[in-house]
N, C-alpha and C positions, 0 to 999 in steps of 0.2 A: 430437241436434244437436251437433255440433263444434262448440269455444270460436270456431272460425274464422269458423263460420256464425251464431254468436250475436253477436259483436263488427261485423259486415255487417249484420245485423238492427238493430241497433241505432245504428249509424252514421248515421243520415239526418240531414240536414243541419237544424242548429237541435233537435237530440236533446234535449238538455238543456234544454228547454222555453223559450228563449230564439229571436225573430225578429228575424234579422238586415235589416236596410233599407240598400239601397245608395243614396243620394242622387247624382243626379248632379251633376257639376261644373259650374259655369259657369250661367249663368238667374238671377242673382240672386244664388245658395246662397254665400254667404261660405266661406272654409278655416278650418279651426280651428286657430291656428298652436300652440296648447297641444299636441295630441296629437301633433304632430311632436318637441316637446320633452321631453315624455317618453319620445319612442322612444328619441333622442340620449340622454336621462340612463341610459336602461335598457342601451343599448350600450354608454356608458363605463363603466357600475361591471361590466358582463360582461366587458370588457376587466380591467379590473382585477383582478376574480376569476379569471381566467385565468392572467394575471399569478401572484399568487401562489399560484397552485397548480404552476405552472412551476418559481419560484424553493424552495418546498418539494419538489418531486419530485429537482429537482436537487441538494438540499443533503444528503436523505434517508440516511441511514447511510454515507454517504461512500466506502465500501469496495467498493459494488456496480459501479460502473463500471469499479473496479481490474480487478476479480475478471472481467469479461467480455470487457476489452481485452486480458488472458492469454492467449487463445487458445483449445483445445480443450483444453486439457492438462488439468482441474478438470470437464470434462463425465466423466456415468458414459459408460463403453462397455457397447454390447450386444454379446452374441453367440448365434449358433444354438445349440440347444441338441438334443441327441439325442431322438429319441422316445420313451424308454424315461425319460430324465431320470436323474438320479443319487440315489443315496440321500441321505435329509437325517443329519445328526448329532443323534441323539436322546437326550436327557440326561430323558426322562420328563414327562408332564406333570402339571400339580399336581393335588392333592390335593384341589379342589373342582368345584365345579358347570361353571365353565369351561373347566377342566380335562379333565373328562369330555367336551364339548362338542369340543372340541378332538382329542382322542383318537380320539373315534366318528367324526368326520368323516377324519381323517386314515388310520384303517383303514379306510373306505369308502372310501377310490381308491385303495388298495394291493389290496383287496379284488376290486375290480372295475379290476382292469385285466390286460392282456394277458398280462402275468407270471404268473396263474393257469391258465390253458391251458396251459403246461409244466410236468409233474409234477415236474421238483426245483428250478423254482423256486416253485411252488404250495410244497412245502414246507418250502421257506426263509422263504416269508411268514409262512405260518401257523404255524412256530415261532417266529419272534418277534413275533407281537402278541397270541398266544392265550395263554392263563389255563393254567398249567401241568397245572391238572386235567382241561383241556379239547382237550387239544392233540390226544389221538389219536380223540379221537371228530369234532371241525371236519374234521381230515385228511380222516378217510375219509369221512365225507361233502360234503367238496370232490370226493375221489378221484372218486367214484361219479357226479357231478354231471358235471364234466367227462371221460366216456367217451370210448373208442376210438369209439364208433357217433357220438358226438353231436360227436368233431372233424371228423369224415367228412360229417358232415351239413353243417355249414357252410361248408366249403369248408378244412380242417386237414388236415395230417395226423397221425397218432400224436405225434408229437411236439410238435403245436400250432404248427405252423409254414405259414403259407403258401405256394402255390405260386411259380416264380418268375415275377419281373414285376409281383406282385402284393405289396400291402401290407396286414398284416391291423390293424387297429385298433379297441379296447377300452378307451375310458375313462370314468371315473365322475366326476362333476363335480358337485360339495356345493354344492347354492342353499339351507340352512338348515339347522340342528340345533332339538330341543327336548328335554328332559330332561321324562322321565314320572315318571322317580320316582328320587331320591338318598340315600346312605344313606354310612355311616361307609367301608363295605365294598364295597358292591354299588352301581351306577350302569345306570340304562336310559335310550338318548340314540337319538333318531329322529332320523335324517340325508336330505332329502329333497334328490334326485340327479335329475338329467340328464346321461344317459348316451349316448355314441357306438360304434355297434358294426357291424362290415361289412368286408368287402372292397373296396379300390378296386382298380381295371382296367377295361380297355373289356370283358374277356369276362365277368363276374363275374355268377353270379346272386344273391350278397350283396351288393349295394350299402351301404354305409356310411348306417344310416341312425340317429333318436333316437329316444331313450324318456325319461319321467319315472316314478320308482318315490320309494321311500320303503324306505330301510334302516332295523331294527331292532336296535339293539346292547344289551346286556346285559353290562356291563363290572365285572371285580371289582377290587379294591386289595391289593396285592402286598407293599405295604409302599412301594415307592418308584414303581410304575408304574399307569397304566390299561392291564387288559389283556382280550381278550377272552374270553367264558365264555359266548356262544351269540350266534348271527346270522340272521334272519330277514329276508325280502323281499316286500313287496306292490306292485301298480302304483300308478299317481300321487300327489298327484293332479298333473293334465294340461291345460297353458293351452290355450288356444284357439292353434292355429301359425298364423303370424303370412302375411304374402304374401310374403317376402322369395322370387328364383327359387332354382330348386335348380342347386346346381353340378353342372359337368360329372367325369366320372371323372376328367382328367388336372390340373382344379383341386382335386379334394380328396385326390389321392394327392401333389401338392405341398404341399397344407395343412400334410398330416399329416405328410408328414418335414420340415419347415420349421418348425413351430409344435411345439416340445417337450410330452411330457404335463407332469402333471404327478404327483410323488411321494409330496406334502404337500398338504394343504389350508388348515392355519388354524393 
């Protein structure tokens, strides 16, 4: 039962175990001129409280009504932002538990996203987030993962690039972190993801569609960085999807160059 259908259920008239009696007017039955003046004292002191909520909103920090008769000039501006997004400036992140948190999630969507399908940007990524011990064994088994057979499968080609006309999109998108186990050195932080993956076009038989998994990171300390030293993947877990309708090709291939990925997560 919906709070909607409980609060309907329970709505009947005289609920609250009180019966109301309308007496009619006139036959004898007198007016009560009391309850009329009570209404009028109940009205003037709501006026008044009005009142001075009016003259307190208005007197309120003083500066606020400056600051909005200025015009637009003090509003932030948006702008589009590319699908790819820009790299962030990374100065490391700290040395603890949030830290870690922080890290695993932000190489879950470096990790998982489109950039990995191109072998020298694949390993521009994986040299800067992987564990320097670790770097040429992630490689090649990114290398192997993303094959010449398996970009061909999905509608790639060699280079990871889509056909034209067509827009390919891969992104990974962090709904929580948990830290399994932390240590001086060593950090293991489970990043649970909902990801978008597909080709938009009207001819595509990759449709852009989602998944929920759960990334497994395994992070060591460098001395000044979280970095990676092994990465593992299982599926969900998986909500129940929801009724919202599904879009059509030529609204999610606007989505997707409209709505920037994104680089960073946390």
């Amino acid at each position: 039962m919906s709070l909607g259908d409980d609060h309907q259920s329970s709505g009947d008239y005289g609920g609250t175990g009180g019966t109301r009696v309308r007496l009619p007017e006139g036959e004898g039955v007198p007016r009560r001129s009391g309850r009329s003046s009570s209404r009028g004292l109940v009205t003037v002191v709501g006026v008044v409280v009005l009142l001075i909520a009016a003259i307190a909103f208005a007197n309120r920090g003083g500066g606020d009504s400056a600051s909005s008769e200025g015009g637009d000039a003090d509003k932030p501006r948006t702008s589009a932002t590319a699908p790819t997004g820009t790299q962030p400036v990374r100065a490391g992140f700290a040395h603890d538990e949030q830290g870690a948190q922080s890290a695993a999630a932000n190489y879950a969507v470096a990790l998982g996203s489109d950039g990995m399908f191109d072998k020298a940007r694949r390993h521009e990524i994986v040299q800067a987030l992987a564990d320097s011990g670790s770097v040429g064994r992630l490689q090649s088994g990114f290398d192997a993962d993303y094959s010449a057979a398996f970009l061909r499968k999905i509608g790639l080609n060699e280079n990871g690039k889509a056909p034209a006309g067509v827009t390919f999109v891969n992104r990974t998108l962090p709904a929580g972190t948990k830290v399994t186990s932390f240590g001086d050195s060593v950090a293991t932080v489970e990043v649970w993801c909902n990801g978008l993956f597909g080709l938009t076009g009207e001819k595509t038989t990759n449709p852009v569609t989602n998944s929920w998994f759960t990334v497994t990171m395994r992070l060591s300390w460098n001395g000044s960085d979280w970095k990676v030293a092994e990465t593992s993947q299982k599926s969900g877990p998986t909500p129940v999807p929801g009724d919202s309708p599904v879009s059509g090709s030529d609204e999610m291939s606007k989505a997707v160059q409209e709505f920037g990925g994104f680089t960073y997560a946390r």
